[in-house]
C-alpha positions as CSV (number, residue, x, y, z in Angstrom):
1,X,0.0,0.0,0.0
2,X,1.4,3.2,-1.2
3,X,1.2,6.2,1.3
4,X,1.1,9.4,-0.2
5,X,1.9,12.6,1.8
6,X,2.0,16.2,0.7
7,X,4.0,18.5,3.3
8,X,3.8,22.2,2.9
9,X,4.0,25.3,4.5
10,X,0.8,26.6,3.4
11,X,-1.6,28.3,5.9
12,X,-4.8,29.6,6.3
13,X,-5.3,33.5,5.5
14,X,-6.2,35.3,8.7
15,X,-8.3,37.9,6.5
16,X,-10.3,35.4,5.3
17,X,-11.1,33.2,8.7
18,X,-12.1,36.8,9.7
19,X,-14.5,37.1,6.8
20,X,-15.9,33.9,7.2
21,X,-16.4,34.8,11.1
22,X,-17.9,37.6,10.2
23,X,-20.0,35.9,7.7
24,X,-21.4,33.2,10.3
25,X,-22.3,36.1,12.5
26,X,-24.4,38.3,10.5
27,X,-26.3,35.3,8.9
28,X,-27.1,33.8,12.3
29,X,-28.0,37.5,13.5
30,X,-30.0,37.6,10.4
31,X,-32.1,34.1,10.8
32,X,-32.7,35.1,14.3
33,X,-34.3,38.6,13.1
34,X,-36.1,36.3,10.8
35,X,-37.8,34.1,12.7
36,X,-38.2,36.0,15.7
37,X,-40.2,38.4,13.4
38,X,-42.3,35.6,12.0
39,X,-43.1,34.6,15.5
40,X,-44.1,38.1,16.3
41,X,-46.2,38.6,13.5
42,X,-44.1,41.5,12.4
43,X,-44.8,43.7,15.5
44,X,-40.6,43.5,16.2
45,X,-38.9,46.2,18.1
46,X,-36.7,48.9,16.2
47,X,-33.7,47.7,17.3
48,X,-34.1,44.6,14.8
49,X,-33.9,47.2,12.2
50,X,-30.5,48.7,13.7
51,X,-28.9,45.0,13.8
52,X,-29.7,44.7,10.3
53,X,-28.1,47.5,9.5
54,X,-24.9,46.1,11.5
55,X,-25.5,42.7,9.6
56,X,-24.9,44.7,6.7
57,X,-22.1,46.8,7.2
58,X,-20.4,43.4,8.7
59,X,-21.5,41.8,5.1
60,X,-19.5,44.5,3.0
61,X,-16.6,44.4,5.8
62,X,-16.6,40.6,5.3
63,X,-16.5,40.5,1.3
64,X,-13.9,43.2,1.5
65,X,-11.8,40.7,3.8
66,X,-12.3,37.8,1.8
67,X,-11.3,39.4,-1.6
68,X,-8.1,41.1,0.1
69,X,-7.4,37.8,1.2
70,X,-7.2,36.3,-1.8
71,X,-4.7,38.4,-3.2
72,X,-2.4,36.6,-0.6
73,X,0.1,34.3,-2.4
74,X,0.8,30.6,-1.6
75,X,-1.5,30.1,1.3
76,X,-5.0,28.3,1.6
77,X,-8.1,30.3,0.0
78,X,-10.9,28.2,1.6
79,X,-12.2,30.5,4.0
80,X,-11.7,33.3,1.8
81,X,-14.5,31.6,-0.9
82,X,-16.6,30.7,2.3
83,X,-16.4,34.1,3.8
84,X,-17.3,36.0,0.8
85,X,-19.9,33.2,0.0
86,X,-21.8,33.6,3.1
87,X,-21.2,37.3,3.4
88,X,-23.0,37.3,-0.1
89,X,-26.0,35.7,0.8
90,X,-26.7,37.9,3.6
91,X,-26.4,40.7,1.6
92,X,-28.9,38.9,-1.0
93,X,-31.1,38.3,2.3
94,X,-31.3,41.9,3.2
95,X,-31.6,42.7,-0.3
96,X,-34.8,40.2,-0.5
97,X,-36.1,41.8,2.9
98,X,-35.9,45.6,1.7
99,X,-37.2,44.7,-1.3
100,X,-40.6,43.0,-0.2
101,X,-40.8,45.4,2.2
102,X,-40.6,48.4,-0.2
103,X,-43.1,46.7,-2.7
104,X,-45.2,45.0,-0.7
């Protein structure tokens, strides 16, 4: 049985562990606005409006992270995709929300 190792000194970019942080943050932040309204029948404080608006600015803060750190040479991009992955889909989320909200 042939074993088959691959030794590097490759690491994880710190910008993009801190965009995918930042990513699992505002969508779990976002879910729990979500379904907290839903249970409320929409009659939710102001303050989920406020956290929203945090959700976002973390969003833009956490694509900007990812992309910077994929500009990093020889180290391991996977949680620069995930971060600016889920950072993407909560903006999309919001985007959704305002939008039914607007025309609704």
């Amino acid at each position: 049985m042939k074993k088959d190792f691959m030794f590097t000194n490759k690491e994880h970019t710190l910008k993009g562990i801190m965009a995918t942080i930042l990513g699992v943050i505002s969508l779990v932040s976002l879910v729990f606005i979500i379904v907290d309204s839903y249970a409320r029948a929409g009659e939710v404080p102001l303050q989920y409006g406020a956290v929203a608006f945090l959700t976002m600015i973390f969003a833009f803060v956490g694509i900007a992270l990812g992309v910077m750190s994929k500009s990093d040479r020889d180290k391991f991009y996977f949680f620069s995709y995930l971060g600016i992955v889920l950072n993407v889909l909560v903006l999309a989320a919001l985007s959704v929300i305002l939008y039914a909200g607007a025309y609704a």
